[in-house]
RODO-2510 file (C-alpha; in nm, 4 decimals, decimal comma):
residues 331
     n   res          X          Y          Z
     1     x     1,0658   -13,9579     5,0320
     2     x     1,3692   -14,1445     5,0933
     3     x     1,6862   -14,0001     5,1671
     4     x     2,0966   -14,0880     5,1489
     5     x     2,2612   -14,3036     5,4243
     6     x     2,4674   -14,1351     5,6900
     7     x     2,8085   -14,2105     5,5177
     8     x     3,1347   -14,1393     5,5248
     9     x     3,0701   -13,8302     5,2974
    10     x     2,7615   -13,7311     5,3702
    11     x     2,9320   -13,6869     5,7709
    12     x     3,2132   -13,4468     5,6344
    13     x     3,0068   -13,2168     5,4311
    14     x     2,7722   -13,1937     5,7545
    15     x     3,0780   -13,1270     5,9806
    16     x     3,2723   -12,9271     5,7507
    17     x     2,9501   -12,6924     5,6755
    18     x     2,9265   -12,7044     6,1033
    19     x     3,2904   -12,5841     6,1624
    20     x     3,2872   -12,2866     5,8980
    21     x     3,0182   -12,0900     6,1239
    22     x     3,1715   -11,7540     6,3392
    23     x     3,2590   -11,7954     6,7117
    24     x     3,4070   -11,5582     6,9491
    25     x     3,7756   -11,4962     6,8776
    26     x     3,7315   -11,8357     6,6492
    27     x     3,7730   -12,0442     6,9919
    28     x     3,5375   -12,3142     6,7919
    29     x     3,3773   -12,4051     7,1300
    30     x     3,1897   -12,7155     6,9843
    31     x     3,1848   -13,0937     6,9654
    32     x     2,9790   -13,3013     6,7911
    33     x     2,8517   -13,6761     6,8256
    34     x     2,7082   -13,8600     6,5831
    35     x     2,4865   -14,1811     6,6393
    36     x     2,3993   -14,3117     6,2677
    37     x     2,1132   -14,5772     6,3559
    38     x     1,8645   -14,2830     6,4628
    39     x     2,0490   -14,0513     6,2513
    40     x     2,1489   -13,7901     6,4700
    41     x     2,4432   -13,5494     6,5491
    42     x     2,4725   -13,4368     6,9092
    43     x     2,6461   -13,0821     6,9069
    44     x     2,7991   -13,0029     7,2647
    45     x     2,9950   -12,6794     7,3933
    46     x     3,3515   -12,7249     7,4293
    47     x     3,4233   -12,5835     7,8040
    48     x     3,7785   -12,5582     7,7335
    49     x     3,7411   -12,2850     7,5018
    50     x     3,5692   -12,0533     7,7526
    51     x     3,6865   -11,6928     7,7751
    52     x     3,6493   -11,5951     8,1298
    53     x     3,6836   -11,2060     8,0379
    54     x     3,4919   -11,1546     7,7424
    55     x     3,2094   -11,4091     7,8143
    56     x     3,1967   -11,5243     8,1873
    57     x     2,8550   -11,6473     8,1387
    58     x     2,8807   -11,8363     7,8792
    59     x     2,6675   -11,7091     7,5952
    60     x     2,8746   -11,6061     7,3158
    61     x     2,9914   -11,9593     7,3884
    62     x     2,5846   -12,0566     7,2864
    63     x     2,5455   -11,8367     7,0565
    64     x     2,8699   -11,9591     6,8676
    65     x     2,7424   -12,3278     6,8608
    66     x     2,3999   -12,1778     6,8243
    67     x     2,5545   -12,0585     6,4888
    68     x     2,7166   -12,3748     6,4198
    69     x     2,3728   -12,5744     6,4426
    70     x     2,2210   -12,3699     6,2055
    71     x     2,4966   -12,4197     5,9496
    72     x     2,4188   -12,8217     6,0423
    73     x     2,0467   -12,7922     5,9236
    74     x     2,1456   -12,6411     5,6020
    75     x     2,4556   -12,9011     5,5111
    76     x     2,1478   -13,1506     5,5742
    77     x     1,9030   -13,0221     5,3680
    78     x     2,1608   -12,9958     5,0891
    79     x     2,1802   -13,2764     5,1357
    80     x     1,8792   -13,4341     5,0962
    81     x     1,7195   -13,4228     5,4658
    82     x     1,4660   -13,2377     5,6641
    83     x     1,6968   -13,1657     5,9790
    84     x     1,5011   -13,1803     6,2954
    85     x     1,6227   -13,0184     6,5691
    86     x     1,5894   -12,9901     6,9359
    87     x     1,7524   -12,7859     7,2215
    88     x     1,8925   -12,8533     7,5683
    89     x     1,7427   -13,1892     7,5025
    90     x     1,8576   -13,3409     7,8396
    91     x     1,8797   -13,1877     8,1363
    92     x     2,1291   -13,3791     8,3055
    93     x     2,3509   -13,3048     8,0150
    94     x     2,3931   -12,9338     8,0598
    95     x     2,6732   -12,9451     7,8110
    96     x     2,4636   -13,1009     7,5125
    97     x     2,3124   -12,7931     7,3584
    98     x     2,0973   -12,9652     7,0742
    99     x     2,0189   -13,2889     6,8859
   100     x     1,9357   -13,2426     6,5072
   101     x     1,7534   -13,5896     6,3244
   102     x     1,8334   -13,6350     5,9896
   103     x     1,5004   -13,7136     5,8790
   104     x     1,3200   -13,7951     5,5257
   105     x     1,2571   -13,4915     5,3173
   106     x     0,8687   -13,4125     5,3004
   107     x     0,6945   -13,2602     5,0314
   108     x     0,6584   -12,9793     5,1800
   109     x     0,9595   -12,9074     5,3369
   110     x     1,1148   -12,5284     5,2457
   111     x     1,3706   -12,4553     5,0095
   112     x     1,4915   -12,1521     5,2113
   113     x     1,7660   -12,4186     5,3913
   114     x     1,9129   -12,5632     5,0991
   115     x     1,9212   -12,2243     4,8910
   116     x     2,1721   -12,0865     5,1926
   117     x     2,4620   -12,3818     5,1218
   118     x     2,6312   -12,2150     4,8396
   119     x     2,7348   -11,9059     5,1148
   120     x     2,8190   -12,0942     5,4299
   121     x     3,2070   -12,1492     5,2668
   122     x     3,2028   -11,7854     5,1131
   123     x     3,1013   -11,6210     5,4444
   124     x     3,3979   -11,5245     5,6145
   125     x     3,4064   -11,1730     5,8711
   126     x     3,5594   -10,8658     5,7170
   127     x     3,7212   -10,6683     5,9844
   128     x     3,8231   -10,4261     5,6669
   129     x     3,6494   -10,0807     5,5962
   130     x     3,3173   -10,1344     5,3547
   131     x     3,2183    -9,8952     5,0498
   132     x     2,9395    -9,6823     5,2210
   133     x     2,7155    -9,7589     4,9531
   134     x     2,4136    -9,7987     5,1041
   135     x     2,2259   -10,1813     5,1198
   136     x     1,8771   -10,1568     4,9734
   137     x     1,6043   -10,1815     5,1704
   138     x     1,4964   -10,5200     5,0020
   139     x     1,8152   -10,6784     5,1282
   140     x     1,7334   -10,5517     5,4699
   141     x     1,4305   -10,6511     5,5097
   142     x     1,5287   -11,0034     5,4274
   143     x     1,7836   -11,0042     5,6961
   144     x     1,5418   -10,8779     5,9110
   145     x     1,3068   -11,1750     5,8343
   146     x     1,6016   -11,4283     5,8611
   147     x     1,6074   -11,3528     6,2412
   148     x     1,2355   -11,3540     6,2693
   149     x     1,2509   -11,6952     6,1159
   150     x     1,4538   -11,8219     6,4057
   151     x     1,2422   -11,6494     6,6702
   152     x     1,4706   -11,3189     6,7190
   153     x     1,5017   -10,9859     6,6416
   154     x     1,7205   -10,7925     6,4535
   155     x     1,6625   -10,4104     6,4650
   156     x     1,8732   -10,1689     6,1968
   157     x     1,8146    -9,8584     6,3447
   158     x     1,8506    -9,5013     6,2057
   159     x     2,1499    -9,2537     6,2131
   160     x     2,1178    -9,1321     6,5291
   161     x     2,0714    -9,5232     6,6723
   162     x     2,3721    -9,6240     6,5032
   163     x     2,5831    -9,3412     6,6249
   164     x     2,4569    -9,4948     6,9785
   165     x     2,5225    -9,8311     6,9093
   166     x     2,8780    -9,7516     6,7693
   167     x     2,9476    -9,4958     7,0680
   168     x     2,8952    -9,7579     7,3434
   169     x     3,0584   -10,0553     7,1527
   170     x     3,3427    -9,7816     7,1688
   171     x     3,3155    -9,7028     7,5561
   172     x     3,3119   -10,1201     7,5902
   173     x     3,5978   -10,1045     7,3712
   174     x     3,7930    -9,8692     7,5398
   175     x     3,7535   -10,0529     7,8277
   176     x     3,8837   -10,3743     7,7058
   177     x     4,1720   -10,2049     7,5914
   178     x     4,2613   -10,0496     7,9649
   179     x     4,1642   -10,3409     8,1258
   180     x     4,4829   -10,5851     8,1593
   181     x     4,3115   -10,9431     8,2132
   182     x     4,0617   -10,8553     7,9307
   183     x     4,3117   -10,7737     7,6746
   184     x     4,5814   -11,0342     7,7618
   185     x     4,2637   -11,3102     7,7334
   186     x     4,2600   -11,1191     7,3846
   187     x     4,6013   -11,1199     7,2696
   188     x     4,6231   -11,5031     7,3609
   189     x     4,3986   -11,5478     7,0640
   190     x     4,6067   -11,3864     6,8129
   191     x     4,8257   -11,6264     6,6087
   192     x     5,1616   -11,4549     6,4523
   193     x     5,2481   -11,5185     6,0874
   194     x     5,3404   -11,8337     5,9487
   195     x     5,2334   -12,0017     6,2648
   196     x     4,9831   -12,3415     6,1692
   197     x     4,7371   -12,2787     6,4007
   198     x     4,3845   -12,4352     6,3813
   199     x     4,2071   -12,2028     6,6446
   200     x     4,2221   -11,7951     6,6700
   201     x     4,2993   -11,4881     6,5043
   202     x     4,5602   -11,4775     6,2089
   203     x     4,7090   -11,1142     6,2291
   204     x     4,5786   -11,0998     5,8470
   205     x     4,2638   -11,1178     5,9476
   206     x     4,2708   -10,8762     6,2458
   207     x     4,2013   -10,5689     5,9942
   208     x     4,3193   -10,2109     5,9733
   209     x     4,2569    -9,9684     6,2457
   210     x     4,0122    -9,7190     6,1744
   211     x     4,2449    -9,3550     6,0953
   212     x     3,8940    -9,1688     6,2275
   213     x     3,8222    -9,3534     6,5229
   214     x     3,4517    -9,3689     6,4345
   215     x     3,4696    -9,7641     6,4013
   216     x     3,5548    -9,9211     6,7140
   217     x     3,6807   -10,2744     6,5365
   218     x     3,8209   -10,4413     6,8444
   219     x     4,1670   -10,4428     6,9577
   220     x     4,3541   -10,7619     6,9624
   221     x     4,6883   -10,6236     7,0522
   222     x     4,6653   -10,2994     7,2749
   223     x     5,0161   -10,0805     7,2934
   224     x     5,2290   -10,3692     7,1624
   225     x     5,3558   -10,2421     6,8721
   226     x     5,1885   -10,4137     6,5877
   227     x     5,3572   -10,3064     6,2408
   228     x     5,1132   -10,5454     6,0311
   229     x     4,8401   -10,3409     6,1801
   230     x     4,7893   -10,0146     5,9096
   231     x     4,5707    -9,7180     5,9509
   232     x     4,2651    -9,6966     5,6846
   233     x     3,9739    -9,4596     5,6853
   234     x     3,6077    -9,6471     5,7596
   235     x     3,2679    -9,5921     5,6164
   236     x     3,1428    -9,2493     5,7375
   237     x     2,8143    -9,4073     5,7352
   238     x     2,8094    -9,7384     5,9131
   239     x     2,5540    -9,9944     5,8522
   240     x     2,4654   -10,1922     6,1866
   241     x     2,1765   -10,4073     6,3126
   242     x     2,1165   -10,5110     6,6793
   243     x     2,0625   -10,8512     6,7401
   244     x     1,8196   -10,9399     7,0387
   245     x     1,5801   -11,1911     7,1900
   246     x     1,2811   -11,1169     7,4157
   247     x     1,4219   -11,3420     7,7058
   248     x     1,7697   -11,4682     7,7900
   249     x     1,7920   -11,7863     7,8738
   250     x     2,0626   -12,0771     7,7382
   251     x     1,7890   -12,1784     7,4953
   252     x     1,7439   -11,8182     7,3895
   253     x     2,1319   -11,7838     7,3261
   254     x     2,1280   -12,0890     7,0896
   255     x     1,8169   -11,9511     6,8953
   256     x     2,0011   -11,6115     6,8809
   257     x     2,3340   -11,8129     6,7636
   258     x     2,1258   -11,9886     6,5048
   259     x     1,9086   -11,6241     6,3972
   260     x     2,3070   -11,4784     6,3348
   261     x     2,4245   -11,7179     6,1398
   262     x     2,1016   -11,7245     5,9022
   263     x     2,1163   -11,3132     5,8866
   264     x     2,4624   -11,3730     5,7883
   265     x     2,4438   -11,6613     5,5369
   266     x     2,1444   -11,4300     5,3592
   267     x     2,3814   -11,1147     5,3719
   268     x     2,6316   -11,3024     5,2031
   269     x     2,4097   -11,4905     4,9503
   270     x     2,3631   -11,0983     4,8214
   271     x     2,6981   -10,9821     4,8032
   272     x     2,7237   -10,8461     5,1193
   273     x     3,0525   -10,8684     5,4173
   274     x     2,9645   -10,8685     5,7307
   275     x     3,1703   -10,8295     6,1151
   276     x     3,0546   -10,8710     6,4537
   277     x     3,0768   -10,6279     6,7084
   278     x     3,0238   -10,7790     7,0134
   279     x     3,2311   -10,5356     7,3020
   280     x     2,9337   -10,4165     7,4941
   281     x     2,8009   -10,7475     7,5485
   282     x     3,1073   -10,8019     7,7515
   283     x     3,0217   -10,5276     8,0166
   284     x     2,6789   -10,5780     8,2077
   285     x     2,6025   -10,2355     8,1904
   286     x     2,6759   -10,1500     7,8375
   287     x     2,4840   -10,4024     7,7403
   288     x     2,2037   -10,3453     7,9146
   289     x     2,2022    -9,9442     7,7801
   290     x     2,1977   -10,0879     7,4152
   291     x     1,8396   -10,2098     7,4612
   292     x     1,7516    -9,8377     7,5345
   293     x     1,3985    -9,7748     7,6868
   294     x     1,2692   -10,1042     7,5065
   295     x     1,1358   -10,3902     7,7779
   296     x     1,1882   -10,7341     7,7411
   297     x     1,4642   -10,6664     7,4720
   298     x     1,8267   -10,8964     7,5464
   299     x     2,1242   -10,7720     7,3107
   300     x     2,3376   -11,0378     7,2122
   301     x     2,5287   -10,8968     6,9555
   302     x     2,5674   -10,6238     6,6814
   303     x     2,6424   -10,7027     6,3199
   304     x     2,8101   -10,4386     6,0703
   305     x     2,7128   -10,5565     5,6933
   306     x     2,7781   -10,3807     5,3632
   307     x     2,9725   -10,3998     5,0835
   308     x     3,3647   -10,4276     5,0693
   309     x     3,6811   -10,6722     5,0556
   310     x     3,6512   -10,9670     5,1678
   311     x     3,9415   -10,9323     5,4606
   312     x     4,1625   -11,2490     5,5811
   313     x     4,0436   -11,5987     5,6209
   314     x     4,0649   -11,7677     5,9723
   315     x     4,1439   -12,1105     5,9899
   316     x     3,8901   -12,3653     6,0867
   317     x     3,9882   -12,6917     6,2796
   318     x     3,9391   -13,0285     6,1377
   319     x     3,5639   -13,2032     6,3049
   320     x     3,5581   -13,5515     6,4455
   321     x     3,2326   -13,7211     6,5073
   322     x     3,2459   -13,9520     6,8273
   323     x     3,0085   -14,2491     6,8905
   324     x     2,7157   -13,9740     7,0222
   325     x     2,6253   -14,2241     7,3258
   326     x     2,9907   -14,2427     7,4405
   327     x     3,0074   -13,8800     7,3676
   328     x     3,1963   -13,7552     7,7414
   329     x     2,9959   -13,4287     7,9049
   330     x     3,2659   -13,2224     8,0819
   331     x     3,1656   -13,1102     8,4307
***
């Protein structure tokens, strides 16, 4: 079947669609190349936005453009294309994290892409407190699915596994909060009011603090006195779901990046707000105890869905496609 031409508009739909996924602290650590005669977009981590506290190694950096892939596929498909995608396609190009091929639609190509557009603009995170009302089990099991489909797992466990969960995303957070570097790496993130700033965290968007202390919502700020910051009362109940892969390897992080972002497009095609809770992944040790006595399971990040306001809009960058085979990789 044939398919549109790599124009002008077909490029900013794909790059706008690419830009709108989550990354840590919204750094937006990705680049993108485009080379229209084989029809295909090179997508490349952005070294510069690194965080050396919060990920030293590098993989919410993956997962983040992991996330942004998957967002790629389903502009395309809307689009009229069966994306094909590979990872870490070149070795030598350690930077260059996957190729996707804008290929003729087949007959038999899912719908399950294209049916995920309408949410990629109306996802946003909602650092805000959620309802309590409970997501059925239908919804759930289609998130759960969602990962699957991307080769990872996402586990919602029971009260008592939440309550662990929650507790050591709260000793990670605690940690963050004492620990000087971490924090300031934090704050740096944080953009003030009124200030037009493509990259980081509007203070509108940073959320209430929880007047319980049962949610540990991260702490942009510390003991700098933060007025814009209220007190609210959380969901007694949280709703939570452990995202993990079986190994943990670069390619696993981008498979994980893209598993998030489908779990989160499918929450949010069903009314649903979601927020990331990623703290114990920051601290070897923490992050290791939220696998629990499981083998073979890698955390790589926990997700808190239900239903609730929307919370504050971060602001995305602006994409620019470069020639793909004059596309720099930063050493």
């Amino acid at each position: 079947m044939q398919s549109r031409e790599v124009d002008a508009t077909a490029v900013e739909v794909l790059l706008a669609a690419a830009v709108a996924a989550p990354s840590i602290h919204n750094t937006q650590p990705w680049r993108f190349g485009l080379d229209p005669e084989s029809r295909s977009i090179e997508v490349r981590v952005d070294r510069r936005r690194r965080l050396p506290m919060a990920d030293p190694d590098a993989r919410a950096q993956h997962l983040s453009v992991g996330a942004a892939v998957f967002n790629l596929r389903v502009a395309a498909a809307h689009l009229g294309w069966d994306p094909l995608v590979r990872l870490l396609p070149e070795a030598d190009d350690p930077d260059l994290l996957a190729r996707m091929r804008l290929a003729g639609r087949r007959a038999d190509t899912p719908l399950s892409l294209r049916g995920l557009y309408d949410a990629v603009e109306r996802r946003h995170t909602s650092r805000m407190p959620f309802t309590g009302r409970p997501v059925p089990d239908a919804i759930v099991t289609e998130m759960i699915g969602s990962a699957r489909a991307e080769g990872a797992h996402l586990e919602v466990p029971d009260i008592p596994g939440t309550r662990r969960l929650l507790r050591l995303t709260q000793a990670a957070e605690m940690r963050n909060v004492a620990h000087r570097d971490h924090l300031g790496e934090a704050r740096r993130w944080v953009t003030a009011p009124g200030t037009d700033a493509a990259y980081g965290i509007p203070t509108t968007a940073l959320g209430p603090r929880d007047a319980s202390g049962r949610m540990p919502v991260r702490d942009f700020v510390g003991a700098v006195p933060a007025p814009w910051l209220p007190v609210a009362r959380f969901e007694r109940h949280a709703q939570v779901a452990l995202l993990w892969t079986s190994r943990d390897r670069r390619e696993d992080w981008v498979r994980a990046g893209q598993a998030l972002q489908r779990v989160l497009l499918t929450a949010t095609r069903h009314g649903l707000r979601t927020s990331m809770l990623h703290q114990a992944m920051e601290w070897p040790d923490l992050r290791a105890a939220m696998a629990g006595p499981r083998r073979h399971c890698c955390p790589q990040l926990v997700i808190r869905f239900g239903y609730g306001p929307e919370g504050g809009r971060t602001p995305r960058a602006v994409a620019d496609a470069v020639p793909a085979r004059v596309a720099p990789a930063r050493g």
